[in-house]
C-alpha positions, -999 to 999 in steps of 0.1 A, spaced: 82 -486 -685 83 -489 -719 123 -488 -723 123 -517 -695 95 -536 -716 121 -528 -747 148 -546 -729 128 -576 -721 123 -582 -754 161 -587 -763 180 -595 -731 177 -627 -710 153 -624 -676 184 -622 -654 199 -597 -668 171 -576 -671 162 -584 -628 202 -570 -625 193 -542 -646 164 -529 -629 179 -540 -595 206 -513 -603 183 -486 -613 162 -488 -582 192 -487 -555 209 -456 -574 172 -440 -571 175 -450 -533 208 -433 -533 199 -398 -543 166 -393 -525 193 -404 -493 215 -377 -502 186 -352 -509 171 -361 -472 201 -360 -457 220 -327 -472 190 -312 -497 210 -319 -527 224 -347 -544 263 -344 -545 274 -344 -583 241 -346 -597 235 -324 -625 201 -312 -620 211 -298 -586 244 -281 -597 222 -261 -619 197 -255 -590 234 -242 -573 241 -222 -597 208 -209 -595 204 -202 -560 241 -186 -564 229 -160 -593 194 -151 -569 184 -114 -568 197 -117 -528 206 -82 -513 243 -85 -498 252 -69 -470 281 -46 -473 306 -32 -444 295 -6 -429 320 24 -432 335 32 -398 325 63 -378 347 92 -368 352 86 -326 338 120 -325 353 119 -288 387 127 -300 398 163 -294 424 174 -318 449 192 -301 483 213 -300 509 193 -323 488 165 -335 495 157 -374 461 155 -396 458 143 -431 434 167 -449 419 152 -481 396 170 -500 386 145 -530 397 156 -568 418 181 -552 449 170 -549 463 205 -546 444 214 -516 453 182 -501 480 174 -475 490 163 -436 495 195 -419 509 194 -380 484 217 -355 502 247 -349 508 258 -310 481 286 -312 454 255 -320 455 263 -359 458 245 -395 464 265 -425 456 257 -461 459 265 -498 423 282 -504 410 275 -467 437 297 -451 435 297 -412 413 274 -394 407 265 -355 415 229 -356 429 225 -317 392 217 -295 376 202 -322 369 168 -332 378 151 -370 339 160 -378 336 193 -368 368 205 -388 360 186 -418 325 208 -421 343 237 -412 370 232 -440 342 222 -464 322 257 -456 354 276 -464 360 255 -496 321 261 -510 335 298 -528 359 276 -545 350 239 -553 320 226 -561 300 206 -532 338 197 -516 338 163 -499 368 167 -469 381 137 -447 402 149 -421 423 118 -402 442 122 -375 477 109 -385 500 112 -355 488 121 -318 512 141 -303 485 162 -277 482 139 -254 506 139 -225 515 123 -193 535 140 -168 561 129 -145 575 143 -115 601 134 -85 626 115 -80 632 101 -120 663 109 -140 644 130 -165 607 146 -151 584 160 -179 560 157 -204 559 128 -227 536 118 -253 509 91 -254 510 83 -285 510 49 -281 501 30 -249 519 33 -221 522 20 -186 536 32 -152 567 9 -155 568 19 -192 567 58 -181 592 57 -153 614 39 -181 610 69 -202 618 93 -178 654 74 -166 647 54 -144 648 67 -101 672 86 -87 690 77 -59 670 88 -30 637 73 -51 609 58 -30 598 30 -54 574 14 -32 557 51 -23 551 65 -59 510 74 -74 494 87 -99 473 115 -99 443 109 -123 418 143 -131 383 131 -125 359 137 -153 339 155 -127 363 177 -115 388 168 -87 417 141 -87 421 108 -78 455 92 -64 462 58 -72 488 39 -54 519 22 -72 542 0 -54 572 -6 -80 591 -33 -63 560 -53 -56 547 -49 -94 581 -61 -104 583 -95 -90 546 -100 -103 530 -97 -72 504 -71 -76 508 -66 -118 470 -46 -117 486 -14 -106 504 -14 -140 478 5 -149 477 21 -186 481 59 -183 456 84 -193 457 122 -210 470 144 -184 477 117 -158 508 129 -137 529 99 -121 544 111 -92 576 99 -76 587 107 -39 
């Protein structure tokens, strides 16, 4: 009040009216842009209440590191990575031998085949506990050549083949060459072993799949999944 009463005293009564005029709309202004967003954009005052807020003893909340899928089962010919950390010696991809095994520098001969990453990483890290002090192992399975599908019939090429990535029925015929000449296409099925025991036959009509009538029986195959062709 005093600095208004100040500029009374040397400026003419109009200007002083403009004066205070502008003072009270600009106060209008911010406690608008406080109501509306709960700071005033540009002001000083809350920029430091920003930064504030921005250096606030909040607890952050981190990734969480993701789990093994313990239901993997290494098998036969799968490719693991075997890190044991500040050891570089001891560490290294090694394939799974066909009698289910690993070896290592230290470790020697381990069971790897029926297990899952989990399970071998404790048992490498018991072996190691003569050796290394309170040894940290990450075992990650690199390349997964264990899991098969079979197919059988009327194809080019019957066998095994790996399902490494995924694949479908078309993309497993494919593989296998393609139908021989006296091929059923619109016959062929998977059998599918039921986690219960027992199999299930699914149908597969090639020639319908094809020209996109019934594109569901494309279905994705599974570990041990033999597609049959008649």
């Amino acid at each position: 009040m005093n600095f208004y009463l100040c500029i009374a005293s040397d400026f003419k009564p109009g200007l002083l009216a403009c004066i205070l005029l502008s003072s009270l709309l600009c106060g209008a202004q911010a406690r608008d842009g406080n109501d509306k967003s709960g700071t005033a954009t540009g002001s000083p005052l809350n920029m430091a209440a920003v930064h504030k807020n921005a250096n606030a003893n909040v607890p952050i909340s981190l990734p969480e590191a993701k789990p093994h899928d313990d239901a993997f089962i290494i098998g036969a010919d799968d490719v693991l990575a075997v890190d044991v950390w500040k050891e570089p010696e001891i560490s290294r991809s090694v394939p799974v031998r066909s009698d289910g095994k690993i070896s290592l520098p230290l470790v020697g001969e381990v069971q790897a085949s029926g297990e899952t990453p989990r399970k071998l990483e404790q048992e490498i890290a018991s072996k190691l506990k003569s050796y290394v002090s309170e040894p940290e192992v990450t075992v990650i399975v690199q390349e997964i050549r264990s899991q098969k599908f079979n197919i059988r019939g009327q194809v080019v090429r019957p066998g095994s083949y790996s399902l490494a990535n995924s694949v479908t029925v078309l993309d497993a015929i494919a593989l296998a060459g393609g139908f021989r000449d006296f091929a059923k296409p619109k016959s062929i099925y998977i059998l599918r072993h039921n986690p219960g025991g027992g199999e299930s036959r699914i149908p597969f009509n090639y020639k319908a799949v094809i020209k996109g009538k019934n594109p569901a029986e494309n279905i994705t195959l599974q570990p041990r999944d033999t597609v049959v062709v008649p």
